[in-house]
C-alpha positions as CSV (number, residue, x, y, z in Angstrom):
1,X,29.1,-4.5,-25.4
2,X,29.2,-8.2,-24.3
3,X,25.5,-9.2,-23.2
4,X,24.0,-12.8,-22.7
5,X,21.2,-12.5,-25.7
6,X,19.4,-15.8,-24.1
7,X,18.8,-13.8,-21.1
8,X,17.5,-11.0,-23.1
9,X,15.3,-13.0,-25.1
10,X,14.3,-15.4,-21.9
11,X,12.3,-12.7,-20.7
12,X,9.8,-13.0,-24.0
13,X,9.5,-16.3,-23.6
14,X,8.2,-16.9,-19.8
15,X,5.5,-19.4,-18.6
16,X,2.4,-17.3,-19.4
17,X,3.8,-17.7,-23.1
18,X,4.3,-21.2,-22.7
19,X,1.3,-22.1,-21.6
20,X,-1.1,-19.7,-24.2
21,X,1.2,-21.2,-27.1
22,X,0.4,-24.7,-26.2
23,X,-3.6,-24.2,-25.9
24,X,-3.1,-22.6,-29.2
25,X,-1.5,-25.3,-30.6
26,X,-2.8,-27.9,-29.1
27,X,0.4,-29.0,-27.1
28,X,1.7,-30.5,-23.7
29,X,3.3,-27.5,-21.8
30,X,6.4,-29.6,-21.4
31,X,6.4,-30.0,-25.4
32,X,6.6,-26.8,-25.9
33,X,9.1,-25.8,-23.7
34,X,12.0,-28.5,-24.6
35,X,10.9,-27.4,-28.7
36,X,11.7,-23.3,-26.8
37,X,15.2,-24.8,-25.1
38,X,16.4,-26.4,-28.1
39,X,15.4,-23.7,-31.4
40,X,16.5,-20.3,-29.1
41,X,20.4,-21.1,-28.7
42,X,20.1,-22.6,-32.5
43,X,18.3,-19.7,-33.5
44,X,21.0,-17.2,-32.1
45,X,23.6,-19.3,-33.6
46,X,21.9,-18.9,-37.0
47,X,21.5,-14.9,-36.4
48,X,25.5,-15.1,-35.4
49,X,26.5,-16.8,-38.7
50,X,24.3,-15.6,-40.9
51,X,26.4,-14.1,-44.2
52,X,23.7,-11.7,-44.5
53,X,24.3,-9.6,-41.3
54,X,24.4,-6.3,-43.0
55,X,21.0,-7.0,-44.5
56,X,19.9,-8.4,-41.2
57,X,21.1,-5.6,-39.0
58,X,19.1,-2.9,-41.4
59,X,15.9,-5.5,-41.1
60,X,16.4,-5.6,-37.6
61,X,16.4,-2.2,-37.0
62,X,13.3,-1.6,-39.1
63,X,11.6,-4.5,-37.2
64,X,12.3,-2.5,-34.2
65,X,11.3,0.8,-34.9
66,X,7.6,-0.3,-36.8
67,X,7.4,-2.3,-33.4
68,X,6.0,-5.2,-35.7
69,X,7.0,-8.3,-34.0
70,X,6.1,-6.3,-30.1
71,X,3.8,-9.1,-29.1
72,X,5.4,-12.3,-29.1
73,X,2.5,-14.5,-29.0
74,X,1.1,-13.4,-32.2
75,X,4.0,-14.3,-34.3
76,X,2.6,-17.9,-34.3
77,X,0.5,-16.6,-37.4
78,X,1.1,-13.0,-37.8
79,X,4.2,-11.5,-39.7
80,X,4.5,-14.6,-41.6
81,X,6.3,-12.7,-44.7
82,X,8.7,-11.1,-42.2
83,X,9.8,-14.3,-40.4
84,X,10.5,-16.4,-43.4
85,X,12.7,-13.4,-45.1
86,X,14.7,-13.4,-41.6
87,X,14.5,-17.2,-41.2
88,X,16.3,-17.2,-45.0
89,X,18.7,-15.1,-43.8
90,X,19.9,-16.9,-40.8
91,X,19.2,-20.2,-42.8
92,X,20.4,-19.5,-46.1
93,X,17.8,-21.5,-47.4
94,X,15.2,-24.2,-46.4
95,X,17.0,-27.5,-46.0
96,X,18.7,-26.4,-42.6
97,X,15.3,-25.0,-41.7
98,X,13.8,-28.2,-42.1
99,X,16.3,-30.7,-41.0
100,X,16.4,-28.2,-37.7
101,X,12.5,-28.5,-37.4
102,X,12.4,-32.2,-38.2
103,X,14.9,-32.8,-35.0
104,X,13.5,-30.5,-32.3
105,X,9.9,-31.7,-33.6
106,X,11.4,-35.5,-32.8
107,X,13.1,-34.1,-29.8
108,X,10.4,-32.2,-28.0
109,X,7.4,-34.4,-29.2
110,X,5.9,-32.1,-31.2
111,X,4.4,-32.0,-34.8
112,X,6.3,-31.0,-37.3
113,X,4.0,-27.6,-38.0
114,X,3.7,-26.6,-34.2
115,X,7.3,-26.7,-34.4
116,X,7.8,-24.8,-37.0
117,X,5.1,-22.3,-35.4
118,X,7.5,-22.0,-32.5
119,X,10.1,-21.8,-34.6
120,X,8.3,-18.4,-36.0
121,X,7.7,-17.7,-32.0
122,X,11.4,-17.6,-30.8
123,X,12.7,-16.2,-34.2
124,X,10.2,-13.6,-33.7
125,X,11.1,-12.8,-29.9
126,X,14.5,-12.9,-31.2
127,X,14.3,-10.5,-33.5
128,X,11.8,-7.9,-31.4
129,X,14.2,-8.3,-28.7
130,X,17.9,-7.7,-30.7
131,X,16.1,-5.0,-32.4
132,X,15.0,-3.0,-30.1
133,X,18.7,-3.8,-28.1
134,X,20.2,-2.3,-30.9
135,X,18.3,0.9,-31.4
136,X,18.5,1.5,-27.5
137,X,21.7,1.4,-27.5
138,X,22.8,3.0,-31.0
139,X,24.8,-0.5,-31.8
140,X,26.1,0.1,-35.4
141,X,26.9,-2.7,-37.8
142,X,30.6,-3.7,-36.8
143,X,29.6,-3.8,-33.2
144,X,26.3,-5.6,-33.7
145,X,28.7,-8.4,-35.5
146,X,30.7,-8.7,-32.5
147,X,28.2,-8.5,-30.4
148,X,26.8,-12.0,-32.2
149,X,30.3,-13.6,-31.8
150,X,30.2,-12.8,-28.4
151,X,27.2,-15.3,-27.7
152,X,29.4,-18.8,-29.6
153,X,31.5,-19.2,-26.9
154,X,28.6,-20.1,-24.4
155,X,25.2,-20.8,-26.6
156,X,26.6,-24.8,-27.2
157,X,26.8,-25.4,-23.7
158,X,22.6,-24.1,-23.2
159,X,21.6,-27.0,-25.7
160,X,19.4,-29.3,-23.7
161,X,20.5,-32.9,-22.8
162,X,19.8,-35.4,-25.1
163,X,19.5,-32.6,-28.5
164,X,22.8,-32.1,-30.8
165,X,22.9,-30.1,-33.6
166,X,26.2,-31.8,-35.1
167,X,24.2,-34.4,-37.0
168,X,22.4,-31.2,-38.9
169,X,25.8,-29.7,-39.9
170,X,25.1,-27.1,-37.4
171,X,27.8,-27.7,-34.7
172,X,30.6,-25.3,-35.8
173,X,28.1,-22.5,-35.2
174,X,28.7,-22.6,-31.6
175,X,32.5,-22.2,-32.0
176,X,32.9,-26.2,-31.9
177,X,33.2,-28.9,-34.5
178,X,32.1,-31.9,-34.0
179,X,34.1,-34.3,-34.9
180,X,33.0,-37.1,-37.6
181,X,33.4,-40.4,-37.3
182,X,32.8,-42.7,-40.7
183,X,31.1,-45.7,-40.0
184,X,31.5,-47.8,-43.1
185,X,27.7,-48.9,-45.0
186,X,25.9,-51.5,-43.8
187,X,27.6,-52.0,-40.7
188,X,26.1,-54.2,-37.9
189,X,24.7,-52.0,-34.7
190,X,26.6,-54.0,-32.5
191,X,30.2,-53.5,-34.5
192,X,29.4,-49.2,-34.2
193,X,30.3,-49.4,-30.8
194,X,34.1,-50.9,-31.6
195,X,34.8,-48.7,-34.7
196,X,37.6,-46.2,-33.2
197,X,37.4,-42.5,-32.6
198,X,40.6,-40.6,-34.2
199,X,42.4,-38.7,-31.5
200,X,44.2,-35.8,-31.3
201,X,48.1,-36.6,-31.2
202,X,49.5,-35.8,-27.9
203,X,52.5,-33.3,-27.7
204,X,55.0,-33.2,-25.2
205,X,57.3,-30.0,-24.9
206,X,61.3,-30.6,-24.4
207,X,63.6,-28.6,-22.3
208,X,64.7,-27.2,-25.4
209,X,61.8,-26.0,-26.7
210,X,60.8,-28.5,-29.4
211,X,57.9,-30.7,-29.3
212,X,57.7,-34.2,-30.2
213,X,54.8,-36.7,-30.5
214,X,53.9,-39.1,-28.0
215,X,52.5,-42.6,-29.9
216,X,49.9,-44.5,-27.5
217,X,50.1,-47.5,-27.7
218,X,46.4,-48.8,-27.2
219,X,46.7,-52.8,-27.2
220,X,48.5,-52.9,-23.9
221,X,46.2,-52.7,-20.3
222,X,43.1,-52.5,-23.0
223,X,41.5,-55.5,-21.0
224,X,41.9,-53.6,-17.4
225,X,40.1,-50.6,-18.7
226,X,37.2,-52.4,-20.2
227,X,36.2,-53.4,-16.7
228,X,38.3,-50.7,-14.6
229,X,36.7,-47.6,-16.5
230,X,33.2,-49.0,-15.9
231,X,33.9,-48.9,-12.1
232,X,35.2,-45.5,-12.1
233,X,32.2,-44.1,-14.0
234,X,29.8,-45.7,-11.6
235,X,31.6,-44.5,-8.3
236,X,31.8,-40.9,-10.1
237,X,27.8,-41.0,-10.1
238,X,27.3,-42.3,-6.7
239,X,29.4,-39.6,-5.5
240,X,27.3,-37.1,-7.5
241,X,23.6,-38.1,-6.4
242,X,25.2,-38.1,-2.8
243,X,26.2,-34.7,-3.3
244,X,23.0,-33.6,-4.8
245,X,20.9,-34.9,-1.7
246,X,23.1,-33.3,0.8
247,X,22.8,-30.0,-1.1
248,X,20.7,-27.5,0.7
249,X,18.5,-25.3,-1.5
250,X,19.1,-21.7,-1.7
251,X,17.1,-18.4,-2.6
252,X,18.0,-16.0,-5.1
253,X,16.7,-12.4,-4.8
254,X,15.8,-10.1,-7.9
255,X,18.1,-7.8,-9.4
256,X,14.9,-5.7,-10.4
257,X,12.7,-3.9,-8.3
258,X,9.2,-3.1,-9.5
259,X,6.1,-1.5,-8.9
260,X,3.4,-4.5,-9.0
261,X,-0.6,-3.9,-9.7
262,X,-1.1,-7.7,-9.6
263,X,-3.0,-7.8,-6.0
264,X,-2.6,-11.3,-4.7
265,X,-4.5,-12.7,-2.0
266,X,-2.8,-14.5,1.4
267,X,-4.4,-17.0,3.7
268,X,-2.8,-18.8,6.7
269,X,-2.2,-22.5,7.3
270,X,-2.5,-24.2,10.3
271,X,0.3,-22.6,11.8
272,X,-0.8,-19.5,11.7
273,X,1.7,-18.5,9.1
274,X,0.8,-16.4,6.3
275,X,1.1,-18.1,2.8
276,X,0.5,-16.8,-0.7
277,X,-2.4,-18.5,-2.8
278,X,-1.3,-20.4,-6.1
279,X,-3.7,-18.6,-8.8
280,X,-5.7,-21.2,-10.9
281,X,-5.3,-20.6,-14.7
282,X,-7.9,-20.6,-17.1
283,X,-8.5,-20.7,-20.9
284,X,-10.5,-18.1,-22.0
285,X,-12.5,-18.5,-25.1
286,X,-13.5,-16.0,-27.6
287,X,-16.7,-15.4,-29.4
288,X,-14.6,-16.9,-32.8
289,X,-13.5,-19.6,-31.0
290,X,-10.1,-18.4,-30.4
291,X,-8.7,-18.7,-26.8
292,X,-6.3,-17.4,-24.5
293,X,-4.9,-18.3,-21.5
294,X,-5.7,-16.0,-18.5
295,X,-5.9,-16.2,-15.1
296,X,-9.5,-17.3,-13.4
297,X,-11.4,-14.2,-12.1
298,X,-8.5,-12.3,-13.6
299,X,-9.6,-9.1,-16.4
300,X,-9.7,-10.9,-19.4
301,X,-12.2,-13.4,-17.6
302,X,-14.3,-10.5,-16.2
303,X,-14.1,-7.9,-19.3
304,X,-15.0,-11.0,-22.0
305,X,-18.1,-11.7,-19.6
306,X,-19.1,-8.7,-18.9
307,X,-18.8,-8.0,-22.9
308,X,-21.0,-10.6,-23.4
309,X,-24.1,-9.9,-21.0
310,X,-26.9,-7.8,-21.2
311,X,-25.8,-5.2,-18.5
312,X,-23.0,-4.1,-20.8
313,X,-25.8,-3.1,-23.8
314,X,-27.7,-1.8,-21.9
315,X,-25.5,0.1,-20.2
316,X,-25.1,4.4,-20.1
317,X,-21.5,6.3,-20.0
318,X,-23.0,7.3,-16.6
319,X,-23.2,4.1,-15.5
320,X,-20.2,2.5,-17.0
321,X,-17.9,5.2,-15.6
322,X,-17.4,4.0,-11.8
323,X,-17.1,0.1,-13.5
324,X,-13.3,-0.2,-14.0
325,X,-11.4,-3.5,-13.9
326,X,-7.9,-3.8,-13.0
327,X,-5.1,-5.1,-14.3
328,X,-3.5,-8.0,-12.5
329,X,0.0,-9.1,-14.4
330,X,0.7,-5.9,-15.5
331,X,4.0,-4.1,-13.8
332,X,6.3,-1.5,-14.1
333,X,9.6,-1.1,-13.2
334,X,9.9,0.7,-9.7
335,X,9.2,4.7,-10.0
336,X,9.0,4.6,-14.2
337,X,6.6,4.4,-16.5
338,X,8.7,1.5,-18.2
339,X,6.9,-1.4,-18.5
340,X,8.5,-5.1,-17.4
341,X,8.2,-7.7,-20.2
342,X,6.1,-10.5,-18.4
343,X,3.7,-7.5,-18.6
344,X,3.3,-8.3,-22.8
345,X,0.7,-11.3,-22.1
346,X,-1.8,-9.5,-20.6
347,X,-1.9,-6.5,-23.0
348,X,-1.5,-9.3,-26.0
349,X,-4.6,-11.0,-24.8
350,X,-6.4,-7.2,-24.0
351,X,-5.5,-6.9,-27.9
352,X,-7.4,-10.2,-28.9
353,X,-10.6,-8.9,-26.9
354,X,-10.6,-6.2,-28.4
355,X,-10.4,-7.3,-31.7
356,X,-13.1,-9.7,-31.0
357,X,-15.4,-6.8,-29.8
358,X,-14.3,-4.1,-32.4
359,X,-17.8,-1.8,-31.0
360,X,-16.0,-1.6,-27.5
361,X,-13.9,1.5,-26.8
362,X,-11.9,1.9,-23.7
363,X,-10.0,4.0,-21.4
364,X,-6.9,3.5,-19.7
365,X,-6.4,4.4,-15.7
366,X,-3.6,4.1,-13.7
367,X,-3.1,4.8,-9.8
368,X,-0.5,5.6,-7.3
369,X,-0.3,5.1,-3.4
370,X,-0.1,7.8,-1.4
371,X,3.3,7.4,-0.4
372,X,5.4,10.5,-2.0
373,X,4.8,13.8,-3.2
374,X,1.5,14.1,-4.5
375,X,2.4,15.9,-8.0
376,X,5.2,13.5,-8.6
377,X,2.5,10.9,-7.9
378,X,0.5,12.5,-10.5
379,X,2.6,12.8,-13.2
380,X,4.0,9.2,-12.8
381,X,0.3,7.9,-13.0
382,X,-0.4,9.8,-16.1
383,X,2.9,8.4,-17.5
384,X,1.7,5.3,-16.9
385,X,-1.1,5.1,-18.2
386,X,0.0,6.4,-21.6
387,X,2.4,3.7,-21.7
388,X,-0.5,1.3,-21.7
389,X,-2.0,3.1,-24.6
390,X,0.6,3.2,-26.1
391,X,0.9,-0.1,-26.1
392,X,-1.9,-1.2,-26.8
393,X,-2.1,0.8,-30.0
394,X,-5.2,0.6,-31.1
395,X,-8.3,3.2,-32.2
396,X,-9.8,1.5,-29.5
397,X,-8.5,3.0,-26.4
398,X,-9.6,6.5,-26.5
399,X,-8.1,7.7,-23.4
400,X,-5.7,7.5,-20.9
401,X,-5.9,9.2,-17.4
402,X,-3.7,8.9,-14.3
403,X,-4.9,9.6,-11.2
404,X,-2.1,10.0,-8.9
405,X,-3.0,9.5,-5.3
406,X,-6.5,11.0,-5.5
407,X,-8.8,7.7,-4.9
408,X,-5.8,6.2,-2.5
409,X,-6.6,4.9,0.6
410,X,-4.2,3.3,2.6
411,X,-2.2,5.7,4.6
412,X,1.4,6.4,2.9
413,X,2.9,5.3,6.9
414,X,1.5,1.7,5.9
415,X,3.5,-1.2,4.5
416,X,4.5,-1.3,0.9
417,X,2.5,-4.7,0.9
418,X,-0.3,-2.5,2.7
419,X,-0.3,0.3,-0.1
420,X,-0.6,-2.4,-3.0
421,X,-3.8,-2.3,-3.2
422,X,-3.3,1.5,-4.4
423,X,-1.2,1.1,-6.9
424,X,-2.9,-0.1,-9.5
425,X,-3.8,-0.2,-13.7
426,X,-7.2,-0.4,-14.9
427,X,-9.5,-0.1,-17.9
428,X,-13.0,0.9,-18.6
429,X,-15.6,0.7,-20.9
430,X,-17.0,4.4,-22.6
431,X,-19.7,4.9,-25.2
């Protein structure tokens, strides 16, 4: 039962999110992702000792099953009702709430509302992503508790540098207290620094079995160590940015193998040596003003202008049916028709454009290489390309097709870098 709920959640929460939530907001990128660092391990902490968990656990469950909070982007001003009555419950009120956003708002450089909109964002992917957790895997209520006590005994330590949540109240909810020091009123700044922290007695055990307690006796060698300790420290960090130079950089490989439509494009450098092209990002705007971040030339550039121009009114069904445009950050995971979760952005911003465009009906299509046995090929396509509907929910798509291997053309003996180009995701436009 024991699962790393940061890691779950992580996934919701990647780059493309990032960066779409800060043009929405009107935020630095780096903002943004220290206000993300700091509320998610706070945020987990709250749905672990919340004293509502039976109410949580049915609201979580619900959430999960209505798919309401699916696309994380849009909880920065959708579901408002919804993540306020969860907020509550993993708050217990709004003080905690807002001495939490005041200090990740200070923290990340933020405002105080774009905080709180992120706040809505991560509580939102939180609660998407432990709902749906939970209905996979039939968790009932006594194991869902434990399952949030499993998570105290690390979430302290993913706090960022520099952000505490002790000063809120907040730090016995990662299984630590931290411990108080009373500094008397009024006290001078430079007197803090010599008020003494309590220690913890030290306790020697006796042959016997009996314990008795060591007194320190701090006035003696006091002087050495206000130099000596100095020293130490410094010697300890030279030693440690030595280290870090000499350390060689290493390459981690996937755990998960997928099925990728995004068709990148490779050029060579003087060497001769293939290398992969960095993809420019763009922000695309929408005829209300609203934007999205997408990638240049990617589909939500192409569809929004092609929305826009003349050749799409006065376009025929006949004409707009060989006019498909791919996908290109939409995967699956290898030989399913389960969808990865980076995949979100793209159908969240497909969502937006078609709201924006509520005359435009679509249809789905997905492809296979030829690689395989043709009706399994078939079938897996067709799956597919349901799943997108699916997703996409909306009165808008009106069908969804797979085409198995049929329009493949790259031999199934070719590379699996080779048949890419095959396997692919697209939509069209149908009147």
């Amino acid at each position: 039962m024991s699962i790393n709920l940061i890691d779950l959640i992580k996934s919701q929460l990647g780059s493309n999110v990032v960066s779409q939530t800060a043009t929405q907001l009107g935020e630095s990128e780096s903002g943004i992702s220290k206000a993300i660092s700091a509320l998610l391990p706070a945020v987990i902490g709250g749905f672990a000792n919340s004293h509502a968990q039976s109410d949580l656990f049915t609201t979580l469950k619900e959430v999960a099953s209505s798919g309401t909070l699916s696309g994380v982007v849009g909880n920065l001003g959708e579901n408002d009702t919804l993540i306020s009555k969860i907020l509550n419950m993993i708050f217990g009120g709004g003080d905690k709430q807002a001495a939490l956003t005041s200090s990740v708002s200070n923290f990340a450089g933020i405002s105080n509302e774009s905080t709180n909109s992120v706040l809505n964002l991560v509580t939102g992917a939180t609660a998407g992503s432990l709902g749906k957790y939970i209905n996979d895997n039939n968790v009932d209520i006594s194991s869902f508790g434990n399952l949030l006590n499993d998570q105290k005994g690390f979430l302290y330590s993913l706090l960022p540098a520099g952000f505490s949540l002790g000063s809120l109240g907040l730090g016995n909810w990662f299984g630590t207290d931290e411990e108080k020091i009373n500094i008397p009123p009024n006290t001078p700044a430079n007197e803090v620094q010599d008020i003494p922290v309590p220690e913890t007695p030290k306790i020697d055990v006796t042959r016997s079995g009996t314990t008795h307690e060591i007194v320190s006796d701090n006035h003696s060698g006091g002087s050495i160590w206000k130099w000596l300790l100095p020293l130490l420290l410094l010697l300890l960090l030279g030693w440690f940015l030595w280290k870090q130079c000499d350390k060689k950089v290493e390459t981690t490989v996937p755990a998960t193998t997928v099925d990728s439509t995004v068709v990148e494009t490779d050029s060579t450098n003087a060497a001769g040596d293939t290398v992969g092209v960095v993809r420019e990002t763009m922000v695309v705007t929408l005829p209300s003003g609203k934007t999205l971040q997408a990638y240049k030339g990617g589909i939500e550039d192409q569809i929004v202008n092609f929305l826009k121009s003349d050749d799409y009114k006065n376009s025929t069904e006949a004409q707009l049916k060989d006019k498909w445009f791919n996908f290109d950050n939409l995967n699956f995971e290898f030989g399913k028709a389960v969808l990865t979760p980076e995949s979100q952005v793209q159908l969240d911003n497909l969502k937006l454009i078609l709201a924006e465009f509520p005359d435009a009906k679509i249809k789905i299509g997905a492809y296979t290489d030829k690689k395989g046995d043709a009706n399994t090929n078939l079938k897996l396509s067709g799956d597919r390309a349901n799943t997108v509907k699916s997703a996409l929910n909306s009165s808008q798509v009106t069908e969804a097709e797979g085409y198995g291997s049929k329009f493949a053309k790259v031999p199934a003996e070719a590379s699996d870098k080779e048949r890419e180009s095959d396997r692919k995701t697209a939509v069209r436009f149908v009147k």
